[in-house]
C-alpha positions in Angstrom: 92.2 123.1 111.7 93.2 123.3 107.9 97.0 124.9 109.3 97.3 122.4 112.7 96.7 119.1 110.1 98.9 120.4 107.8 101.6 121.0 110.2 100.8 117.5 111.6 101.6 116.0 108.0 104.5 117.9 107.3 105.9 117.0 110.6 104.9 113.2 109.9 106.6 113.4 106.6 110.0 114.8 108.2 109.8 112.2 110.6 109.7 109.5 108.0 112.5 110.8 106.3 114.9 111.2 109.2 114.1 107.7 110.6 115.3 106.1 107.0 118.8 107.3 108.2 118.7 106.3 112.0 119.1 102.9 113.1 116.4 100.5 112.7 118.1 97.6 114.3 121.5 97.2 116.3 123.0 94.2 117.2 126.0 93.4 119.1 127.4 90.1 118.8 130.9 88.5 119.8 131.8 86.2 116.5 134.4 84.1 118.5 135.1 83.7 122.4 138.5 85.7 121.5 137.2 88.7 120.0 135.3 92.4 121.1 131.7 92.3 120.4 131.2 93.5 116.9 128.2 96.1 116.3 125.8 95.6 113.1 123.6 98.2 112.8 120.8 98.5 109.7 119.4 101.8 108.7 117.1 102.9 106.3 119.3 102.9 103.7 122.5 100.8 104.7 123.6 98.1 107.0 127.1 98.5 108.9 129.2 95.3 110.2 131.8 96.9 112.8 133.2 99.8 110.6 132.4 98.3 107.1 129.8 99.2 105.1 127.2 96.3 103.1 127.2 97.5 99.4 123.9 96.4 99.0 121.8 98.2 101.8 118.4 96.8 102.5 116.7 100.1 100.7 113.8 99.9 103.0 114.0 103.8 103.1 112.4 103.6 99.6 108.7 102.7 100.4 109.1 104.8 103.6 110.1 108.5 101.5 107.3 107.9 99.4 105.0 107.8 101.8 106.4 110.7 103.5 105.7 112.0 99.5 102.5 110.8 100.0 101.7 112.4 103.1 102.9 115.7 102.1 100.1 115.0 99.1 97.3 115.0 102.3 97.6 118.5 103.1 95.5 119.1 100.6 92.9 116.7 100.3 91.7 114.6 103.3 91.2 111.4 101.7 94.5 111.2 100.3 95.6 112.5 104.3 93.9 109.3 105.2 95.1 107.1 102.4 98.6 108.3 102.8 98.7 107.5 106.9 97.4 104.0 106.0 100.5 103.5 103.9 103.1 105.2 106.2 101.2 103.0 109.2 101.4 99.4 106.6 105.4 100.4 105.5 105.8 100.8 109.7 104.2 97.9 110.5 106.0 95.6 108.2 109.5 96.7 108.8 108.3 96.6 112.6 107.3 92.5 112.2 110.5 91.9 110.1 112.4 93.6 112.8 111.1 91.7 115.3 111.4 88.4 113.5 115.2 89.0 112.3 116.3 90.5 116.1 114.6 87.1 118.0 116.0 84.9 115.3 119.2 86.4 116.0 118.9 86.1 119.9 117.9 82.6 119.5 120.2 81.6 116.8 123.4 82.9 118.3 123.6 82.1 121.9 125.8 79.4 121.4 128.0 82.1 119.3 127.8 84.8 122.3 126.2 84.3 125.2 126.1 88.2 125.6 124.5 89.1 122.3 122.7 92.2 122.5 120.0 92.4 119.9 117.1 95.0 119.4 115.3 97.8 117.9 117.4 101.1 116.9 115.7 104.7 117.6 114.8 104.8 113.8 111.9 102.8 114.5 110.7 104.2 117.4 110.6 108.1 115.6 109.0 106.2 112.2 106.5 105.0 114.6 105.8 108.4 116.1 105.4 109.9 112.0 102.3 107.7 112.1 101.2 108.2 114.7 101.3 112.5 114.0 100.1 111.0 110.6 97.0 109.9 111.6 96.6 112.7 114.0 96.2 114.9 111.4 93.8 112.9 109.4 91.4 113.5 112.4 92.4 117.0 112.7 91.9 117.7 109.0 89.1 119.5 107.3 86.7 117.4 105.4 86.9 117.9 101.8 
């Protein structure tokens, strides 16, 4: 059991990592009746506006790697295992309810702009979900101390 949790962390951890650079968001929005829809996309670590990169990314890829540090941590002792999935599962779940609040503002806010906006959630989030959700697998998994 000791091997399958720790598998399960390290794959949680490597998950969390590579979902800070896939796309948590996308949105595609026309800025005036005359132009192509323009794609913004935010990652982890940067947000994109057609082909031009923000300078100041949105850094929510910080709190996510250390967690994914954290995690890692868990392999060893199941309390931290525990205490480690809780913060991976919080850092999800707050990016997940900012998400959701900036895409539906954006869908409601703009339909006036573009009728045809397309906003929603990027496969980052949906793989950052799944690190929890191997995280806490291998909390249950793991050996008690």
């Amino acid at each position: 059991m000791k091997l399958l949790s720790a598998v399960l962390l390290g794959l949680a951890a490597a998950a969390a990592v590579a979902a800070t650079f896939l796309p948590f968001s996308e949105l595609l929005i026309r800025l005036t009746p005359d132009q192509p829809q323009t794609e913004f996309v935010t990652t982890g670590w940067s947000t994109y506006f057609g082909g031009t990169k923000d300078e100041h990314g949105p850094l929510f890829g910080i709190p996510i790697a250390a967690a994914a540090a954290t995690v890692l941590l868990g392999i060893r002792w199941r309390k931290v295992a525990y205490a480690a999935a809780a913060a991976l599962a919080g850092v999800t779940g707050m990016l997940f309810v900012y998400l959701l609040n900036a895409i539906s503002f954006h869908k409601a806010g703009n339909i006036t702009i573009d009728p045809g906006l397309e906003a929603g959630f990027g496969n980052g989030i949906w793989v950052l979900i799944s690190a929890v959700v191997l995280a806490f697998g291998a909390v249950v998994v793991h050996p008690d101390d």
